[in-house]
Backbone bond lengths (Angstrom), bond angles and torsions (degrees), N, CA, C in turn:
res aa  C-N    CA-C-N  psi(-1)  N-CA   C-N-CA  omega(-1)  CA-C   N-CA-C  phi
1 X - - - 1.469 - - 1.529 109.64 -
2 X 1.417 117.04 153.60 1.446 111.78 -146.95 1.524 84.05 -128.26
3 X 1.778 118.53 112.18 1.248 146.85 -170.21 1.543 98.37 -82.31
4 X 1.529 113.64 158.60 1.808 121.55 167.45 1.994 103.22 -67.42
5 X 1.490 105.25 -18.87 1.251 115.79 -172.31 1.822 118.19 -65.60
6 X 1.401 98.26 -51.71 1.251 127.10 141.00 1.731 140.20 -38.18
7 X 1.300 106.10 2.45 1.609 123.05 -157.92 1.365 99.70 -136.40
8 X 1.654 102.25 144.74 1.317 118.18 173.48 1.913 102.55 -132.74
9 X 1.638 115.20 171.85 1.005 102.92 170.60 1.409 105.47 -142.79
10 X 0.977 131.75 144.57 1.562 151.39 178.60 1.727 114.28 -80.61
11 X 1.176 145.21 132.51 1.479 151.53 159.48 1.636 108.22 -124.75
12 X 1.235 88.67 108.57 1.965 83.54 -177.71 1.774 102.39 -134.74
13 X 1.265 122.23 142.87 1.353 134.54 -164.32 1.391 90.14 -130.20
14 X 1.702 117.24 111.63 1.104 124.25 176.48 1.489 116.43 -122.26
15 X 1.085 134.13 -178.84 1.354 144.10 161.96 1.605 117.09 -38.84
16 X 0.848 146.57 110.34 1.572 113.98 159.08 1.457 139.80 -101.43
17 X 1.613 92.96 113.97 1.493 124.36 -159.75 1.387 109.31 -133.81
18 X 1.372 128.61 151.97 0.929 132.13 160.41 1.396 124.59 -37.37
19 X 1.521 155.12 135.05 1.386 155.97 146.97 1.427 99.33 111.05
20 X 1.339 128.97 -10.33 1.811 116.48 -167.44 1.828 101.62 -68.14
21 X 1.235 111.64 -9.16 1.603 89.97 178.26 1.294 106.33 -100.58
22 X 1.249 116.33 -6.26 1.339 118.01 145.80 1.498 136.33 -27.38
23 X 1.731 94.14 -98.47 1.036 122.65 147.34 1.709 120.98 -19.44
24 X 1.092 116.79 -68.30 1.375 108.45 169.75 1.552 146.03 -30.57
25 X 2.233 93.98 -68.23 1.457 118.73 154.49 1.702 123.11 -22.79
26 X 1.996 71.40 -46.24 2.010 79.46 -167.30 1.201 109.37 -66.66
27 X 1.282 123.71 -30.59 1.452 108.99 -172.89 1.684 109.96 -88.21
28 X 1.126 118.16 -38.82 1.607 128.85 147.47 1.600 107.99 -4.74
29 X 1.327 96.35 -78.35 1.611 106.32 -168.80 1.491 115.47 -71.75
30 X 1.403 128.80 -27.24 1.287 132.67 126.24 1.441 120.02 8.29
31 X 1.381 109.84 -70.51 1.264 118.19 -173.46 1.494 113.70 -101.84
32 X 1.349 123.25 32.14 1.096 138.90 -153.74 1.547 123.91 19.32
33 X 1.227 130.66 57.83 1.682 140.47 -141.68 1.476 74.48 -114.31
34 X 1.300 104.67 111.50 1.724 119.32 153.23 1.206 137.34 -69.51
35 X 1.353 129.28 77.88 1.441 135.65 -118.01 1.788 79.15 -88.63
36 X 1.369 136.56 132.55 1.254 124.55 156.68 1.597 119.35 -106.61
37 X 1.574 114.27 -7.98 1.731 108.15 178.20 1.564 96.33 -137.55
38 X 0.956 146.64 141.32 1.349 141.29 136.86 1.776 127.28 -126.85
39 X 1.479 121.82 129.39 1.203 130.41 -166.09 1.406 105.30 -118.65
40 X 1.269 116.17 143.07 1.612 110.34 -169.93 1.963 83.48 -140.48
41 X 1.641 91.67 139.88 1.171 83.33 164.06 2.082 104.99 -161.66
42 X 1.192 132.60 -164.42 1.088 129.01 -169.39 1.660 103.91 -119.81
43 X 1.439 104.80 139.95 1.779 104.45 -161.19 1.790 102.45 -95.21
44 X 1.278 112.90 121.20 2.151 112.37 -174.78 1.457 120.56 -101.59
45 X 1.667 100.84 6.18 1.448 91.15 167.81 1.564 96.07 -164.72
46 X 1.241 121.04 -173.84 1.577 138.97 -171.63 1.446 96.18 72.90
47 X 1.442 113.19 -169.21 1.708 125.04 -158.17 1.418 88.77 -76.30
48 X 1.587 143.84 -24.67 1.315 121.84 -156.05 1.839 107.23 -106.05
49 X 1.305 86.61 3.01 1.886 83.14 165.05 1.313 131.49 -27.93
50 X 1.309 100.75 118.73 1.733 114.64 -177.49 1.352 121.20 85.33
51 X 1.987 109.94 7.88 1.560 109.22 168.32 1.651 96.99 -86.74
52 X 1.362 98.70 -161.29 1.648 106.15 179.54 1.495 96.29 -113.06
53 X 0.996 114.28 -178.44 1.756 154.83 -153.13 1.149 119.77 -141.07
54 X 1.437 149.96 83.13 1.130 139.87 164.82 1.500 121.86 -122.32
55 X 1.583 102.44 130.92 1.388 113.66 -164.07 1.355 110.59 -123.45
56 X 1.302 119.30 117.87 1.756 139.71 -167.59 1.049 113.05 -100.47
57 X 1.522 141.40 131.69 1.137 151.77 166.29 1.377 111.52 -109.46
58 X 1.592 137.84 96.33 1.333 135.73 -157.47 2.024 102.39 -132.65
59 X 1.714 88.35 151.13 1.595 82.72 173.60 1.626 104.82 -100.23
60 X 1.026 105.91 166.50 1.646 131.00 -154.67 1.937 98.99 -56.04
61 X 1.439 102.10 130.62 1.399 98.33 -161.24 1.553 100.50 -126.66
62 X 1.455 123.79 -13.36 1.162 127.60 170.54 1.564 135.08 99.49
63 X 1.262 104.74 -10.00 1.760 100.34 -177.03 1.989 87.11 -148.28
64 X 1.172 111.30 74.55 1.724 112.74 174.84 1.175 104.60 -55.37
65 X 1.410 131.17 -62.05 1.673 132.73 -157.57 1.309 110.89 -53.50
66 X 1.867 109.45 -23.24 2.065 96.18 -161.57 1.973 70.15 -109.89
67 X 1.271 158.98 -34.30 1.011 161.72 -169.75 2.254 86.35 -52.85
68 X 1.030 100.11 -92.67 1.858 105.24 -168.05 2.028 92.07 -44.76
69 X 1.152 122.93 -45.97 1.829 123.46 178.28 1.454 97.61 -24.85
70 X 1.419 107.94 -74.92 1.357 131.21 -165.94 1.715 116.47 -62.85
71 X 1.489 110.56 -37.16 1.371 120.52 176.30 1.824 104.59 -67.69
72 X 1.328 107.06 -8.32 1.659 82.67 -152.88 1.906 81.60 -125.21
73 X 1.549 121.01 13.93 1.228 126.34 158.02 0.995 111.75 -80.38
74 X 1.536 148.57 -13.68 1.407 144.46 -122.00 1.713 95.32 -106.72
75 X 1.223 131.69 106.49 1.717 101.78 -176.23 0.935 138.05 -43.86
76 X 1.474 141.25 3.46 1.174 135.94 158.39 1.036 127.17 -101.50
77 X 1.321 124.69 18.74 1.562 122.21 -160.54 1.425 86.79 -114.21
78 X 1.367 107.10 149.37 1.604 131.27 -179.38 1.222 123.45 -98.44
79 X 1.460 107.15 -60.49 1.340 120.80 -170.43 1.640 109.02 -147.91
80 X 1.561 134.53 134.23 1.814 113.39 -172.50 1.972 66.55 -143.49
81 X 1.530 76.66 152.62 2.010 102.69 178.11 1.371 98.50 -164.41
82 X 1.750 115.18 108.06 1.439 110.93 144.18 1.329 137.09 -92.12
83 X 1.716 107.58 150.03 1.281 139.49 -158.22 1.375 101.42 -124.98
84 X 1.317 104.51 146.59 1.819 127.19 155.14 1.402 98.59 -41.54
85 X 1.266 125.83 140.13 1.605 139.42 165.85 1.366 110.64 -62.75
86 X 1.348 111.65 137.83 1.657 107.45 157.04 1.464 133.88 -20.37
87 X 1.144 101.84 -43.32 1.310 108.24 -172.26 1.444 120.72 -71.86
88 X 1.627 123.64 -31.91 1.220 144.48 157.14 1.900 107.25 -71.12
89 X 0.691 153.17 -50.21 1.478 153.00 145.45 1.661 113.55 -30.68
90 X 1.431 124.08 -95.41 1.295 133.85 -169.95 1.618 119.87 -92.25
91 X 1.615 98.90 -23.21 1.357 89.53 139.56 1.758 93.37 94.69
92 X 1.849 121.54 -167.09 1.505 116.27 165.26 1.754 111.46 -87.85
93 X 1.296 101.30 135.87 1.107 114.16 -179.61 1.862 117.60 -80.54
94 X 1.537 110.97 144.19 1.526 123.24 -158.94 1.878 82.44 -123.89
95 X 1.129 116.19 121.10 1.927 123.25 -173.72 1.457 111.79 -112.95
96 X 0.862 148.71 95.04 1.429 168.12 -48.58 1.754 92.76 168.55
97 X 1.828 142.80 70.39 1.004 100.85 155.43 1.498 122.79 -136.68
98 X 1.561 129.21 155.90 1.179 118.31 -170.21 1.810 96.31 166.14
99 X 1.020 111.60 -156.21 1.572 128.74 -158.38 1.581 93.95 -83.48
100 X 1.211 100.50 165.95 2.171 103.20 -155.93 1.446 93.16 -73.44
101 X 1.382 118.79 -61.47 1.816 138.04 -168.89 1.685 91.67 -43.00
102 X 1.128 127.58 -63.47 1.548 128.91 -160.06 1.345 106.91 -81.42
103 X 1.439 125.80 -33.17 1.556 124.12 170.97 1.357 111.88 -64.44
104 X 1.660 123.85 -37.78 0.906 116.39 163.59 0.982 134.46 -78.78
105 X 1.766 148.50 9.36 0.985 134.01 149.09 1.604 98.36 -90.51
106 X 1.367 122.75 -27.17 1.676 84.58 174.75 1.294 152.03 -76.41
107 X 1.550 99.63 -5.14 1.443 136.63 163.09 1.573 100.57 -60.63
108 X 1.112 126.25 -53.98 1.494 142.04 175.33 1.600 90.29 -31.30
109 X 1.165 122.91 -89.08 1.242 137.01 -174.45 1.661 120.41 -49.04
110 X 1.211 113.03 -25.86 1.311 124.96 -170.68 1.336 110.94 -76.50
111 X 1.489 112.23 -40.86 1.504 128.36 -148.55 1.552 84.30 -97.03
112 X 1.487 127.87 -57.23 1.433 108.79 -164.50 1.736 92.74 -76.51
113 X 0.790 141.90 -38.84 1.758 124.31 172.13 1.469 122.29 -40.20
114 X 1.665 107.68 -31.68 1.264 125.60 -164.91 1.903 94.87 -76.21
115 X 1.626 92.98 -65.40 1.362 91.33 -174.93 1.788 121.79 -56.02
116 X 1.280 121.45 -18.49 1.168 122.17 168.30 1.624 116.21 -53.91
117 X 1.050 116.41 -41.82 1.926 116.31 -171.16 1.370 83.79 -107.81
118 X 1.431 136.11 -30.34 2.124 104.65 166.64 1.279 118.76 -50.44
119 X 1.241 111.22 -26.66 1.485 93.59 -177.64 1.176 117.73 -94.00
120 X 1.334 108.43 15.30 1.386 99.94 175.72 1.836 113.87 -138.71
121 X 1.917 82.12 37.30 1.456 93.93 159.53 1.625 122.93 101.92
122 X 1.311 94.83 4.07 1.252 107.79 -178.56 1.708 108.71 -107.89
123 X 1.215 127.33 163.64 1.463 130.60 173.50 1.398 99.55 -134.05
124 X 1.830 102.21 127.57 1.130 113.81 -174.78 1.626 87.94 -144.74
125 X 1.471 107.31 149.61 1.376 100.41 -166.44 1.631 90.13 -139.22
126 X 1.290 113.30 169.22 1.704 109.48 -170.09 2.097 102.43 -158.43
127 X 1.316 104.80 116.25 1.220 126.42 -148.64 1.594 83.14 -121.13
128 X 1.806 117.10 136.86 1.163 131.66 -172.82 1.416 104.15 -142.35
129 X 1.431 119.97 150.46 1.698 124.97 166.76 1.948 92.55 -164.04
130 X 1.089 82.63 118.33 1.624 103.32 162.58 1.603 109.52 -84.35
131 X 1.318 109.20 126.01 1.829 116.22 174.25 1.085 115.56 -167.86
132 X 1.654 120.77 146.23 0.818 121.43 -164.96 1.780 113.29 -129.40
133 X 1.453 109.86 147.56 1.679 88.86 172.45 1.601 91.96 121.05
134 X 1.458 137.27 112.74 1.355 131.42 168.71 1.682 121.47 -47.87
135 X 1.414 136.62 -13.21 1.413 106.86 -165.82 1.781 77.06 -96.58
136 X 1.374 116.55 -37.18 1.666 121.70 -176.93 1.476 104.87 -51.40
137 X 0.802 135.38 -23.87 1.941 139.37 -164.93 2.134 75.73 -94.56
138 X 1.167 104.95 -80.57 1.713 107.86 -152.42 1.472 104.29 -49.59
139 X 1.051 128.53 -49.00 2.050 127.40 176.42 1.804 83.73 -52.85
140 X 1.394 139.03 -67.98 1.184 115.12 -140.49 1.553 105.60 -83.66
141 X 1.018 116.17 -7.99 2.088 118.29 159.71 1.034 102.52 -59.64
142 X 1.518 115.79 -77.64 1.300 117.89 -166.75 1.529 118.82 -52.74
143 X 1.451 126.01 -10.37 1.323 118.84 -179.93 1.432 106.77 -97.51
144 X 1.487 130.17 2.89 1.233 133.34 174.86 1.697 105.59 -71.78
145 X 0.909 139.64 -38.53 1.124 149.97 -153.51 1.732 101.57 -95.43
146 X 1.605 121.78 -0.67 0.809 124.86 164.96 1.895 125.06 -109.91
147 X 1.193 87.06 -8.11 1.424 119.89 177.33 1.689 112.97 -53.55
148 X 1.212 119.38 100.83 1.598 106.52 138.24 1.295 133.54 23.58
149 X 1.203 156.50 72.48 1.491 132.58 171.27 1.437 115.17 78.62
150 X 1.500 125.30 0.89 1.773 119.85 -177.51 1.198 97.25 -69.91
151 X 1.557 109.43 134.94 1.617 103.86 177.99 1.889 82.69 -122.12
152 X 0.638 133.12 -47.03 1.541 126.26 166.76 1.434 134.73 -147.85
153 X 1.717 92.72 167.50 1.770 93.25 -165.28 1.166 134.10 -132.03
154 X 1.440 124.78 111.45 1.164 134.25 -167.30 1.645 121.80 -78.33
155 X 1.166 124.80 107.86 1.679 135.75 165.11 1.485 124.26 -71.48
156 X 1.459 112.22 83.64 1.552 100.27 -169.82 1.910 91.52 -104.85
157 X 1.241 111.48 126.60 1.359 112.49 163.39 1.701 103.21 -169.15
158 X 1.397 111.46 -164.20 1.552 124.84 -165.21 1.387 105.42 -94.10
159 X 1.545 120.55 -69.97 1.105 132.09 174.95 1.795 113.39 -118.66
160 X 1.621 111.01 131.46 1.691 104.79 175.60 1.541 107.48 -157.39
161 X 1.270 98.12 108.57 1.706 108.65 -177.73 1.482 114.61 -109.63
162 X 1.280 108.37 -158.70 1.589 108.87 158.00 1.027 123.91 81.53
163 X 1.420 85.06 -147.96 2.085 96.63 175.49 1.693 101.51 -67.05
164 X 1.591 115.85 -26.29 1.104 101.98 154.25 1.403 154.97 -30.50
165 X 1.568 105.25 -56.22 1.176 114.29 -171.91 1.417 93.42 -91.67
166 X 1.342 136.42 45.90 1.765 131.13 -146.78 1.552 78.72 -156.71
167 X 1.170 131.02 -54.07 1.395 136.45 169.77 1.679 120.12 -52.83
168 X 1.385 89.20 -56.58 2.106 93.57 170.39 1.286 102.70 -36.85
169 X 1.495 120.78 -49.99 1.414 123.13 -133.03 1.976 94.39 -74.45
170 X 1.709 90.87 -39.74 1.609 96.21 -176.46 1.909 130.21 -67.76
171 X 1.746 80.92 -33.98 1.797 79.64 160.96 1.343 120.01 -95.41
172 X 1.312 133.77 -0.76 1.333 123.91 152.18 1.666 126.89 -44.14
173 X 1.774 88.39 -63.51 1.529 106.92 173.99 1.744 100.72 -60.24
174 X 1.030 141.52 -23.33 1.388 123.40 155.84 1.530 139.43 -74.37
175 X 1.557 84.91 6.80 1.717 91.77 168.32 1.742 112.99 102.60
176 X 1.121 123.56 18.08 1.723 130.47 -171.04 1.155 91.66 -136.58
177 X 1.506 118.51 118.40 0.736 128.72 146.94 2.368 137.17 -45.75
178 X 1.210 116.27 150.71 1.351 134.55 -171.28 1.714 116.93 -98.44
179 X 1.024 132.59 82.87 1.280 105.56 143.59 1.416 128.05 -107.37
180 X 1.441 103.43 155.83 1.383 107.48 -173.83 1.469 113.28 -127.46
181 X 1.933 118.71 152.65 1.488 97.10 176.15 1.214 116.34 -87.71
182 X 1.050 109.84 -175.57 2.178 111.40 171.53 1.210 115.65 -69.70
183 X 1.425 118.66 83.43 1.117 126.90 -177.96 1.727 125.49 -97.71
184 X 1.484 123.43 -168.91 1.657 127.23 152.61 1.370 97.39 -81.34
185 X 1.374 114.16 -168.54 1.598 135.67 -175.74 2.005 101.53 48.33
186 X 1.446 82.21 -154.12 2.132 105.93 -147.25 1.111 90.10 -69.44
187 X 1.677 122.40 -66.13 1.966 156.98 -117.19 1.756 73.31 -72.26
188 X 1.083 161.42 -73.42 1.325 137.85 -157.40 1.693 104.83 -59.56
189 X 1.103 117.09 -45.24 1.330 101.56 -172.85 2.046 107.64 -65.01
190 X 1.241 116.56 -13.77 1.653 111.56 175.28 1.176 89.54 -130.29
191 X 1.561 124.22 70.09 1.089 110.92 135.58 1.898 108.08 -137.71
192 X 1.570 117.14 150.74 1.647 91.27 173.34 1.258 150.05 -81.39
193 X 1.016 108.70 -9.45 1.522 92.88 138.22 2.270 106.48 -158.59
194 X 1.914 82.20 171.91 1.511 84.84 -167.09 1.126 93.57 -108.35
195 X 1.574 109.14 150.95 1.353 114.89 171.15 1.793 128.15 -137.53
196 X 1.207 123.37 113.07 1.666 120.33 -142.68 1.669 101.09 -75.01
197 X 1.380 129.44 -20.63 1.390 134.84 175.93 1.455 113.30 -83.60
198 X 1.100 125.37 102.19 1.588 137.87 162.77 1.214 117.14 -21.63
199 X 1.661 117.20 -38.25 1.193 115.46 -151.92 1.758 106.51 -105.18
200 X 1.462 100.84 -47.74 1.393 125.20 155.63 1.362 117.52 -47.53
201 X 1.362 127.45 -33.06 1.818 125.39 164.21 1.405 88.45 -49.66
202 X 1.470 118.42 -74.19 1.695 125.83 -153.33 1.469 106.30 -41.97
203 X 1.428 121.23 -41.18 1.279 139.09 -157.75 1.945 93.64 -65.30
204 X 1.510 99.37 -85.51 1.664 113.63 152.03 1.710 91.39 8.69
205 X 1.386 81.58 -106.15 1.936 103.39 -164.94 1.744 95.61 -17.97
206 X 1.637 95.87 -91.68 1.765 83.57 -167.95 1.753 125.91 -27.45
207 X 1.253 98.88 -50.81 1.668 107.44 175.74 1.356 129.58 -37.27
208 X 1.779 106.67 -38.30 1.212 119.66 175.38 1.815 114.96 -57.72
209 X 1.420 85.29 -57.34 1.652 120.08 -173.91 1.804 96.84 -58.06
210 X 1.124 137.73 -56.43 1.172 156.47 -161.40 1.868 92.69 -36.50
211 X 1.312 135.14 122.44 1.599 104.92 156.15 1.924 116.08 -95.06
212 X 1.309 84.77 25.32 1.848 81.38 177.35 1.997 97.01 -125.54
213 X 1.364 123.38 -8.89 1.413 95.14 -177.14 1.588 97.08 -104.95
214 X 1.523 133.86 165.31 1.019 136.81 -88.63 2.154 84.39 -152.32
215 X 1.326 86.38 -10.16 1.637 104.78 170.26 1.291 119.69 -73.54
216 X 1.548 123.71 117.30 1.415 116.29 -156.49 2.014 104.09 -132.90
217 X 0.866 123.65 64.44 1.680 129.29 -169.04 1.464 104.28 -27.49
218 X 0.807 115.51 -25.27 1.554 114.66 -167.44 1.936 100.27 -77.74
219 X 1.379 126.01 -14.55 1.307 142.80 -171.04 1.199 97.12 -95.75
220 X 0.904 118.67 -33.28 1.563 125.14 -167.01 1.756 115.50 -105.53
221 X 1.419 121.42 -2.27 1.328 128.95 -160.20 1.188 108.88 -43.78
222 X 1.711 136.30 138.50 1.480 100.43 149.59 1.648 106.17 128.61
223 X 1.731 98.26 -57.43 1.353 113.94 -177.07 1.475 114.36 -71.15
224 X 1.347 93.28 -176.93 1.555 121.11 159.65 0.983 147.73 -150.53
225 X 1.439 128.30 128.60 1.568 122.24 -143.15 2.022 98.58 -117.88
């Protein structure tokens, strides 16, 4: 099993042209660098506006110094700098979504839970979006499960049915856990568990996420507190 310990990460600012992620990979795999995340995107401000962005998440490959040598020969490459992985930085992510008033108290709860086991070495990170409106709630479930590091997801709002509660069902079955508050509509009945305190959901979440507190959702599935 492949640890954050085990992980390196890549930042490279290239040209943007056709084939550079090409080009790149190739030399990547070269060194047999087991690429496990990569994000490409286009840069809109500072001096390198309008190059590209590409960001590598690789397992440990053994010779970095002639690995970035070779990356930063490639003609299109600009600039390459490795970094600690996400996962060692920000850590598992806690996803926060629903109506502003209720996201914000569960963030309330999340963040001082969070900061309790950061300081003592853990990285727990806590991601929020207030929205409103059922097809806007169901795209942003379903995109959790595509997310980076979400290890679970909290639904704080008034009323949430539907394609909603149709969405829980899909990032569950992808392995992330649900909580939801005591709400109207379906999303409590598919989610695992409900919880009527705003602040205490947040708490929950981190707890789950936590690998030192002693809170385990999967013990608890079902209920409601």
């Amino acid at each position: 099993m492949i640890t954050d310990t085990d992980m390196y990460a890549l930042s490279i600012i290239t040209e943007n042209r056709a084939g550079v992620l090409r080009d790149v990979a190739t030399v990547m795999a070269n060194y047999r660098a087991n690429i496990q995340m990569i994000q490409q995107s286009i840069i809109t401000s500072g001096p390198n506006t309008g190059k590209a962005y590409l960001y590598f998440e690789f397992e440990e490959c053994g010779n970095h110094p002639d690995l970035i040598a070779d990356l930063a020969r490639v003609p299109s490459v600009v600039d390459v700098t490795i970094y600690p992985p996400f996962s060692r930085i920000f850590g598992s992510r806690v996803i926060i979504i629903g109506g502003g008033a209720q996201v914000a108290q569960v963030a309330l709860g999340a963040v001082n839970e969070a900061d309790r086991h950061n300081i003592r070495g853990e990285r727990i990170s806590v991601d929020t979006i207030p929205l409103v409106g059922e097809q806007n709630l169901a795209l942003a479930v379903d995109a959790v499960a595509r997310l980076p590091r979400a290890s679970i997801l909290v639904l704080a709002g008034s009323l949430m049915g539907g394609e909603v509660s149709r969405a829980v069902d899909r990032v569950r079955g992808a392995g992330i856990p649900v909580i939801a508050l005591k709400m109207a509509g379906s999303v409590p009945e598919h989610a695992d568990l409900v919880v009527t305190d705003p602040i205490q959901a947040g708490v929950f979440a981190v707890m789950h996420v936590s690998g030192k507190a002693v809170f385990d959702i999967n013990r608890v599935r079902g209920r409601e507190f």
